[in-house]
N, C-alpha and C positions, 0 to 999 in steps of 0.2 A: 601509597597513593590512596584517597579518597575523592571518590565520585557522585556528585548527585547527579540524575539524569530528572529535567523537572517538564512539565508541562502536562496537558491533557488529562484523562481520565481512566477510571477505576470503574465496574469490569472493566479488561480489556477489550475494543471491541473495534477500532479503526486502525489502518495501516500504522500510524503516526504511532500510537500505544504499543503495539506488538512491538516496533524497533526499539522504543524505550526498554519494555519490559524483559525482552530476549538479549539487549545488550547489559542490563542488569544483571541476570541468569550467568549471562557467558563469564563477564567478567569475575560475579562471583564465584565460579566452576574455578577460576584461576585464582581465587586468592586475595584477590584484590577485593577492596571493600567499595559498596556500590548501592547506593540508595537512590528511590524512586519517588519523589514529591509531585504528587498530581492531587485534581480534585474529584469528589465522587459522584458517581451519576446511576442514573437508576435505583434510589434512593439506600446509594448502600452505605452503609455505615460509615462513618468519617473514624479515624484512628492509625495506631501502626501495625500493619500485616507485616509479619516475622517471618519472611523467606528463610532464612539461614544465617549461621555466626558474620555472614559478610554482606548480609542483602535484605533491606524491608522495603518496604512500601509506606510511606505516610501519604494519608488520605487526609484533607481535608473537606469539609462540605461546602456542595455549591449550592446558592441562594436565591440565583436570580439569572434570568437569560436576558441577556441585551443585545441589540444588532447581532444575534444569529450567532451568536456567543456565550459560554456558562460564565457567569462573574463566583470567583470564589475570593473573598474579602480576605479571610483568615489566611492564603496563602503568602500576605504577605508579612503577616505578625510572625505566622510561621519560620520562613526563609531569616527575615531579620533576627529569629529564635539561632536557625540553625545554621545558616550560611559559614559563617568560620571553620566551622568540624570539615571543612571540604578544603579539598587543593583545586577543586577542577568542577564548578556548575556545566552540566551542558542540556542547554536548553532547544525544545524542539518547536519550530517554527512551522505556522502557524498559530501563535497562542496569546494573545492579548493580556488576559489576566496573569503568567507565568510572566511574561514579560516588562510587567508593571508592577511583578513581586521583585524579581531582580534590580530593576530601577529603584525604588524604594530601600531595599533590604542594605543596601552598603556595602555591599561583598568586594572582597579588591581583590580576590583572587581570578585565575584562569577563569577564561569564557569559552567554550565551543559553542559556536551557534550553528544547528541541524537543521538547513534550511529542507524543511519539507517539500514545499509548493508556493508561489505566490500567491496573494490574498486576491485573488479575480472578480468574483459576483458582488463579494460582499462592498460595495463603493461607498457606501455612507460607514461602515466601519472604517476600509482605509481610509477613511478622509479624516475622521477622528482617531485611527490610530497611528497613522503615518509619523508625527514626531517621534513615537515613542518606537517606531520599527528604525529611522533611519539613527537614534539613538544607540539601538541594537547591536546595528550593524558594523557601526563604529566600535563600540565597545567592545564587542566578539575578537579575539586572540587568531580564531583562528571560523573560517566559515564553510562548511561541506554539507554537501548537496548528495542527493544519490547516485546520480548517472552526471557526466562530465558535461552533457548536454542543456538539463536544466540551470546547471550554474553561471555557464558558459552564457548562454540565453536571457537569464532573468536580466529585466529593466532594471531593478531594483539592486542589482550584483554588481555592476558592469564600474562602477570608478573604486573596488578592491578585489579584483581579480589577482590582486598581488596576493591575496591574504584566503584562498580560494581551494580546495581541495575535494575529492567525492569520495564514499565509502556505500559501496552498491550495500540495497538491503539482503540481507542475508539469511535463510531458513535452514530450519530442519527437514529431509526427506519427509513427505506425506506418508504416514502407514493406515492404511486403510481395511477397512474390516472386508474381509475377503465373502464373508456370506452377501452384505449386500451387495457387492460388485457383480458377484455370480445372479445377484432376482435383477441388478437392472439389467446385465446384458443377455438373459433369458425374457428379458419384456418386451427391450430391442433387437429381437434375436434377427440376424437377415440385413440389419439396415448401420448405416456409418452413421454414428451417436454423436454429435456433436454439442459440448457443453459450453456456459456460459454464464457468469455467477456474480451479482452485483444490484447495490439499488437500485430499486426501480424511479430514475431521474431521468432529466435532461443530455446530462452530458455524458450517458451509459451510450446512447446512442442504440438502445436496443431497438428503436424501432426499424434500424439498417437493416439489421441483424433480422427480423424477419421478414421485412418485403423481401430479402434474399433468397429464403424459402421459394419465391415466385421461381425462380430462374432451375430449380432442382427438382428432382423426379422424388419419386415416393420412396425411396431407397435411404433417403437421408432422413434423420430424425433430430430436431433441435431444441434442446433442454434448457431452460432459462431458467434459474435459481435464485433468489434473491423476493423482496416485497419492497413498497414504497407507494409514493402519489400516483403513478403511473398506470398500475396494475390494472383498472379499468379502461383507457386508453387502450393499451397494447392488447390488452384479450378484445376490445372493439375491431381491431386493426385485426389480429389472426384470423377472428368471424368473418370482418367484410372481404378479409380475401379470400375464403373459405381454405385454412390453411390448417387447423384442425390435427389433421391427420398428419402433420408434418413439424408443428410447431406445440410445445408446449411449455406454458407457464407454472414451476413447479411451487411458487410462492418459497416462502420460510425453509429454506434448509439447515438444521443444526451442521455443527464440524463433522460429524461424523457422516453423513450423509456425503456432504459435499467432495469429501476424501475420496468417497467411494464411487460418485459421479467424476472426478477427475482422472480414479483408475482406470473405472470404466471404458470412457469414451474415445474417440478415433480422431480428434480434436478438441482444439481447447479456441475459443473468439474473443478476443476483444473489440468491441464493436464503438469504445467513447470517442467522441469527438471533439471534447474541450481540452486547454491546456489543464484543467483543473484536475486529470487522470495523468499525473505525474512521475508516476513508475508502475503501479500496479502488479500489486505482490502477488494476485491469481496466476500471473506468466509464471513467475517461477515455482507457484503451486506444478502447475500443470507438469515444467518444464521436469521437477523432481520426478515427478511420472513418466517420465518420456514422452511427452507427444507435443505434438508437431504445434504451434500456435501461428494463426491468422490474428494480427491487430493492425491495429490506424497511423498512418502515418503525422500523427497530430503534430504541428509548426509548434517550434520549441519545447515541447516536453520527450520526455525521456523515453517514453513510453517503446520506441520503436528500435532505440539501442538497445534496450533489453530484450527485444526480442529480433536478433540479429536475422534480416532477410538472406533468404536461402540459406540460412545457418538452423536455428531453432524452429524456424516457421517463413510466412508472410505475410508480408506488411503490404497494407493495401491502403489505398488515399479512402480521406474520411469522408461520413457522409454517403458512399457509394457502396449500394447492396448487388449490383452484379458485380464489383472485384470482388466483395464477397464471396459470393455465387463461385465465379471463377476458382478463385483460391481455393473452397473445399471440395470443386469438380478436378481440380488438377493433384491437389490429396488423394482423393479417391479412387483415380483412376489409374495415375502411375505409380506403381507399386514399388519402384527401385526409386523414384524419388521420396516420396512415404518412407521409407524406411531409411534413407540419408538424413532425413529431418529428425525422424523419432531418436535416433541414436545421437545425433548431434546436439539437442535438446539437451536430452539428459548429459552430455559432455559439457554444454553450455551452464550450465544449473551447478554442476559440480566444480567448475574453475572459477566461478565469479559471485556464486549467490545461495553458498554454505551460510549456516550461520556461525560458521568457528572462522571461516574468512573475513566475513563480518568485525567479529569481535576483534579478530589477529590486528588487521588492519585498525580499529578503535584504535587499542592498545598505544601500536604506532603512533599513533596523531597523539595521544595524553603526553607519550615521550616525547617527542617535538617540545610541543604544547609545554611543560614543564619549562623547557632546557631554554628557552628562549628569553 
């Protein structure tokens, strides 16, 4: 068997790339050969990175950003290059340019199509790219989603449900550098740490996440991770509420850090409020860690299967910073439920959102996929 996994970008650096690139990894760990065609961003070299005798990377460069999108031209001279050497493209959606290489390229072989997320904000792209997605959709062998909820859900899904399947994303346990674990919960020493890690956008919905701060006493301290447009906005909002002492913006966290804020703390928040927060791979950061997660109950995404109420955590309606509030005063204050969560968590993380589960599962759908 021969695999391309195609779409997106090189670093790695959004959910959508980690599940390409770790189901590369896995795949090749077994044997199977498995290549990665995406395009490059943060001006890194276009070429092929040589993972191993079963696994590279072909980069090519991008050129040009259109409708909030990288256009890489050559992906499609490329694909039309290589596409035959494959039994099985599977492409990860959303990706305009991957899937206008595929269209082009000729390839008559197997299709998985990896529906990530529906295309939301962007309306003047769907609007010019919609032939070329409902082309997709048709042509795809076989179409899987993360959480049975988004596929089940998607407009865009709803007349091949016959042809419909999901494969949760899947990680590695976080290991985290135990020195810094030990200076942050010596910084926060006395107080329930609560973290939080993601763009600073719209549909993070961080600013829930701190007017909720209002409703909690000094004991609590809330860590917010991540940089974006936002950043002055939300440090206005922490001031005018004079929240300060309870809320803070830690900007840019490398991995490493972030590992070590997820061991750390005494919860883990998701506070988005759009469908456009689709699974959200911080849950099962957190969840490898054991702790308990408070997220959104956002209409039709996934987001809230993954993090099963009174199972791994709670789920609280979007938008509302005292269920916030609530949910991490009923963490912190009953201690036999705390600890029902924290264990469950990590039981939750280890049955569904491995990434050798992951991969197991791929596996399965390629055989299907094949024999059909």
């Amino acid at each position: 068997m021969r695999v391309l996994q195609l779409g997106k970008f090189y670093p790695i650096r959004g959910g959508v790339e980690k599940v390409m690139y770790d189901l590369m990894l896995g795949l090749a760990q077994r044997g199977i050969n498995c290549d990665m065609l995406c395009a490059s961003t943060e001006d890194y070299p276009a070429g092929d990175l040589v993972i191993n005798s079963f696994a590279k990377v072909i980069i090519v460069p991008t050129k040009v950003k259109f409708a909030a999108t990288m256009l890489a031209p050559s992906m499609i001279s490329k694909l039309r290059k290589i596409a035959k050497d494959y039994d099985i493209v599977h492409i990860h959606h959303p990706d305009p340019m991957a899937a206008l290489s595929l269209f082009l390229a000729g390839y008559k072989g197997k299709v998985v199509l990896h529906w990530h997320s529906d295309i939301l904000k962007q309306k003047s792209l769907l609007k010019i790219y919609s032939p070329l997605q409902s082309w997709l959709i048709n042509r795809a062998d076989i179409i899987v989603g993360t959480t049975p909820v988004y596929v089940d859900r998607s407009p865009f899904l709803q007349h091949v449900k016959q042809k419909t399947d999901y494969i949760p994303i899947g990680i590695n346990p976080i290991v985290s550098n135990s020195q810094l674990v030990d200076e942050i919960k010596a910084k926060n020493k006395g107080k329930f740490l609560v973290f939080s890690l993601g763009r600073l956008v719209e549909y993070k919905g961080f600013e829930y996440l701190i007017k909720a701060a209002q409703f909690l006493e000094d004991n609590y301290r809330i860590m917010i991770g991540g940089k974006g447009p936002l950043h002055d906005s939300l440090q206005k909002l922490i001031d005018d509420l004079n929240l300060n002492d309870r809320v803070e913006l830690l900007g840019f966290v490398s991995d490493e850090e972030a590992y070590a804020y997820f061991q750390a703390c005494d919860s883990f928040v998701l506070s988005s409020i759009l469908k456009t927060e689709a699974f959200a791979i911080v849950q099962i950061e957190a969840m490898s860690c054991a702790k308990p997660i408070i997220s959104t109950d956002i209409e039709a995404s996934g987001v809230s299967w993954v993090n099963k109420n009174n199972v791994s955590g709670i789920n609280v309606p979007v938008c509302d910073e005292k269920a916030i509030a609530e949910a991490l005063i009923k963490l912190s204050t009953d201690r036999v439920f705390y600890d029902r969560i924290s264990k469950s968590s990590l039981e939750r993380y280890e049955t569904l959102f491995t990434r050798n589960s992951m991969v197991v599962r791929c596996m399965c759908l390629y055989d299907n996929v094949l024999q059909q």
